[in-house]
Structures are given as C-alpha cells and as structure tokens.
N, C-alpha and C positions, 0 to 999 in steps of 0.2 A: 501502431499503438494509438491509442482513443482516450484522449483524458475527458472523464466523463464531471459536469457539476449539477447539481440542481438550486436555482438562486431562490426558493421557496421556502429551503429547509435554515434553522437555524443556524448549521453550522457552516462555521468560518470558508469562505473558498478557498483559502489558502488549505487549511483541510481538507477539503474538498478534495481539491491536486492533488494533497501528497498520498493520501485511502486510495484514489484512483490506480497512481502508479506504483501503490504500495498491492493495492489488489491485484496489477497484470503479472507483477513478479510473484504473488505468490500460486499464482495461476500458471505461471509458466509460462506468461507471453511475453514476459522480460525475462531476458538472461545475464550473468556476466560479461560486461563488454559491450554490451548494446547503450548507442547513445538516447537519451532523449533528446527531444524537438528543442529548438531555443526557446526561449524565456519568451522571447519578442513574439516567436510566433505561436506560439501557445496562448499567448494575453491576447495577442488578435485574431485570434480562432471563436477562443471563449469568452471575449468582449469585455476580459479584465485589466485591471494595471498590470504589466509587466514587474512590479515590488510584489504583486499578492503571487504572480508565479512564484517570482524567485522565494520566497519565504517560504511557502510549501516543497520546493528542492532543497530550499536548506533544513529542513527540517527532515526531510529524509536523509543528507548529509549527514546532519548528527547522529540520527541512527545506526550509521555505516552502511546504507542502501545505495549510497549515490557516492561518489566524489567528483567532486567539481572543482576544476583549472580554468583560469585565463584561456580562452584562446581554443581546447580545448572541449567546452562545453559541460554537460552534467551525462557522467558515467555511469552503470549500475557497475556496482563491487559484485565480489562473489558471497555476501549475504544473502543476495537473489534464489542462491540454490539452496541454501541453508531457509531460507521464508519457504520457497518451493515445497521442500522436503517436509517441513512443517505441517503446511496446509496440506498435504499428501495422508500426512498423520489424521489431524482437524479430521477429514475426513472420512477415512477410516475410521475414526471413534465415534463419528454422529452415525456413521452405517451401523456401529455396531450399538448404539446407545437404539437406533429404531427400530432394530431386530427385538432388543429385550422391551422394547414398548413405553420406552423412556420419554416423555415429553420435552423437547427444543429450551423451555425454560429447565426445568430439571436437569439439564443435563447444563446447561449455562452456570446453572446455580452449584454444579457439583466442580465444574471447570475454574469460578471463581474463588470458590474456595480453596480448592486443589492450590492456586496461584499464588494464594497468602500464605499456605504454609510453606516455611519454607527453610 
C-alpha cells in the first residue's frame, strides 16, 4: 500500500491520508483485515507529524473503514468491501453515463442531486 500526498494542493494532509487509503479500499487494494503501516512510519515516509497521520486514521475510524487498538495498530473493517462494491457500481454508471454521451460534469451533477434526495 502506497499512501499517496501532494503538499501543493490546499487540502489538509491529514485528508490527504485518509482519500488515499480511503481510495486503495475502494479499489480493491485494501481488504478486510489488512493492517495499515504505523502512524510512525507513515509520518516518516511522507515527511509529516506523526498527529497529522493519526487524524486522517481517525477519521477513517469514524467512518467505520478502519478500527484501531492499542497495540494492535489501524485495521481495515469489512466496510472495505461494501466501498469496493460500491466503486464497482461508480463505475459501471460512468461506463454507462459515456455510452449515452453524458459529460463527467453532467453525470456529477445528476449523482449530486440523486444524493440529496432522499
């Protein structure tokens, strides 16, 4: 697993983290059960404080993407496969939104509202 940042864009690294490993699960390169890296060395990989990792794990925590023990480390749950499955969908509706000749915003704009009703 590859936790990816870029320190150019405005948004938060702690965000950063958690889109990363919020992206390989829904990708399928994380599963239920697979641990992530420590904290410790995560922050000295990507040349951050070790608080801006853990905040971006805790924030997949509260999701239910992650649970994290003492001792232990940060777990992915089986939300993994439910994001998975998801983006499997995601997927299949932008294939099927650029069959009918649907533009990427357009189809954003039809997903966003889809979301509010509810």
């Amino acid at each position: 697993m590859l936790i990816r940042i870029d320190p150019d864009t405005d948004a938060p690294l702690f965000a950063q983290i958690a889109d990363s490993v919020r992206a390989d699960a829904a990708a399928g390169r994380l599963a239920p059960g697979d641990r992530l890296p420590a904290a410790r060395d995560v922050a000295a990989a990507l040349g951050v404080n070790v608080h801006t990792v853990l905040r971006g794990y805790q924030e997949l925590r509260d999701e239910g993407l992650l649970d994290m023990r003492r001792g232990r480390g940060a777990v992915v749950t089986d939300a993994a496969a439910s994001l998975a499955s998801l983006h499997r969908d995601v997927r299949a509706l932008a294939a099927r939104a650029r069959a009918l000749g649907l533009s990427p915003d357009s189809l954003s704009s039809l997903v966003k509202e889809a979301t509010r009703d509810r």
